[in-house]
C-alpha positions in Angstrom: 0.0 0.0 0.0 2.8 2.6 0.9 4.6 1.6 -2.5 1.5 2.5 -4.4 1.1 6.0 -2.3 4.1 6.7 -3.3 4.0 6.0 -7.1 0.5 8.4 -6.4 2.9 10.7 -4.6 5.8 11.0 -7.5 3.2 10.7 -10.3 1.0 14.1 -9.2 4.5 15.7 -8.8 6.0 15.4 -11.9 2.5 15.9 -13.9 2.9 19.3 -11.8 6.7 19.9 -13.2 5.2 19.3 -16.5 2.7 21.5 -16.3 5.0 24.8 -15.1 7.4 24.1 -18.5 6.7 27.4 -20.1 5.7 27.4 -24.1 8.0 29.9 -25.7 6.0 29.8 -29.3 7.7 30.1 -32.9 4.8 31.2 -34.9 4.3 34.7 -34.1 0.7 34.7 -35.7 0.2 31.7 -33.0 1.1 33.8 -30.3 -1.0 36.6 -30.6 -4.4 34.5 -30.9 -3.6 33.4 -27.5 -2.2 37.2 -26.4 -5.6 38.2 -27.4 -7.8 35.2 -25.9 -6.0 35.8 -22.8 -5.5 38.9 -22.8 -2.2 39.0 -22.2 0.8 41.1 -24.0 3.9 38.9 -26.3 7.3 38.7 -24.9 9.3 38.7 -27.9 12.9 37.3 -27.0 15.7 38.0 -29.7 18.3 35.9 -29.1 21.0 34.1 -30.8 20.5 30.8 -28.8 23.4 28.9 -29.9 26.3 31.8 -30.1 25.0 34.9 -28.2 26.7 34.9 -24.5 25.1 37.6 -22.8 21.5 35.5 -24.5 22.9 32.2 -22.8 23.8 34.4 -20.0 20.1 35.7 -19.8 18.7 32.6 -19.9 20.4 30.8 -16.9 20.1 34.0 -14.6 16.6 34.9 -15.7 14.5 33.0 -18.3 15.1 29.3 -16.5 14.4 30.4 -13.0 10.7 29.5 -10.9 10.6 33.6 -10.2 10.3 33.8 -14.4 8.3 31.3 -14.6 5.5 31.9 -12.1 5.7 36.2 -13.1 5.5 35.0 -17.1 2.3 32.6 -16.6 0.5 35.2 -15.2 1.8 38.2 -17.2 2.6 37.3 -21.0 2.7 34.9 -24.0 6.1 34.1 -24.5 7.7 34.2 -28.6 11.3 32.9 -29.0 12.5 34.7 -32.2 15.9 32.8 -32.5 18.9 33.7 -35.2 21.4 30.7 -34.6 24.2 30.2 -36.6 24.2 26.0 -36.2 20.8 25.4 -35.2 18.7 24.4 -38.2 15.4 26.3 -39.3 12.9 26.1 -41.7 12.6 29.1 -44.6 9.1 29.8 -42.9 10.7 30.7 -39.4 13.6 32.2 -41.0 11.9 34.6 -42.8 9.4 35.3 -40.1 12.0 36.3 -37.8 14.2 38.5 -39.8 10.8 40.5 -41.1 10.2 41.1 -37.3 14.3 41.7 -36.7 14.0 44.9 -39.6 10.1 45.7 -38.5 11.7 46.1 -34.5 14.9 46.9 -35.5 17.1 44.5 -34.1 20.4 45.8 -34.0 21.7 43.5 -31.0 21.1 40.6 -28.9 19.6 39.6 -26.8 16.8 42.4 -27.0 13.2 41.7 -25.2 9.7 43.5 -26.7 6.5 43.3 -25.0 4.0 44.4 -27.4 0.1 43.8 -28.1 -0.1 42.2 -31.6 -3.4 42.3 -34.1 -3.6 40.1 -37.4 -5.8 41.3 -39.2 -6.8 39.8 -42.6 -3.0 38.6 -42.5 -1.9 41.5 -41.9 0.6 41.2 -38.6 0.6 44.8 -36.6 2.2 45.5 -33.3 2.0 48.3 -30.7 5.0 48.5 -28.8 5.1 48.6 -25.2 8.6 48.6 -24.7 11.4 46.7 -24.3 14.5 45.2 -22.8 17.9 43.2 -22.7 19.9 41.2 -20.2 19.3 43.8 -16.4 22.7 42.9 -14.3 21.1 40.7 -10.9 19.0 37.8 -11.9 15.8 37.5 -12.4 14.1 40.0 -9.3 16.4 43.1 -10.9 15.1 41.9 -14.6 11.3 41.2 -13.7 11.5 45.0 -12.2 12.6 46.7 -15.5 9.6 43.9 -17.1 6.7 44.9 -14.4 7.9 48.6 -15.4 7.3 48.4 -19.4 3.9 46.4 -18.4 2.6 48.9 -15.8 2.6 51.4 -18.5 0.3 49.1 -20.6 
């Protein structure tokens, strides 16, 4: 009987782990039908996963923590817009992202928007709310500078 409490026990907790993974979404046009369902604003991460050190740096200290990960359920929809230089991706995502790299204009990385999107009729349209790169002391000093841009909202 305990063996089987247990295998309850261990089951419910890693169905709970699953469920915190954020969903960082590829397909911007994804991203904002759930913004708008939910109400919420896109985090648009630029980053250059696989050769960008302050972007890896950004994502241990901040992005992987439980403080991001509780503050960006309740606050945003997350969109990974990724230029790596050994990472493969399809023409669809590559184009995608370098439209929305000249549209923001990307000149660095990593670089964070939060921005309310409409697509309307295909048309993708954005109004900036502001935006943000790697804040110097984990993620409490970064989530300040975020609640800042979204308080203005």
């Amino acid at each position: 009987m305990k063996k089987i409490i247990l295998l309850f026990v261990l089951f419910i907790g890693m169905q709970t782990i699953q469920s915190q993974e954020l969903k960082w979404h590829t397909d911007v046009k994804e991203a904002i039908s759930i913004g708008n369902k939910e109400h919420k604003p896109l985090m648009m991460f630029f980053t250059g996963s696989d050769w960008c050190g302050w972007c890896i740096r950004l994502q241990k200290e901040v992005l992987l923590t439980p403080e991001f990960a509780k503050w960006a359920v309740d606050n945003v929809i997350l969109v990974e817009l990724d230029y790596p230089r050994r990472t493969l991706q399809t023409p669809e995502v590559k184009k995608q992202n370098n439209e929305l790299q000249q549209a923001f204009g990307i000149q660095g990385f990593p670089t964070i928007y939060f921005a309310n999107g409409t697509d309307a009729e295909g048309k993708v349209n954005f109004e900036g709310l502001g935006n943000t790169g790697y804040v110097a002391g984990g993620a409490t000093a970064w989530l300040a500078v975020a609640n800042q841009i979204l308080k203005k909202k």
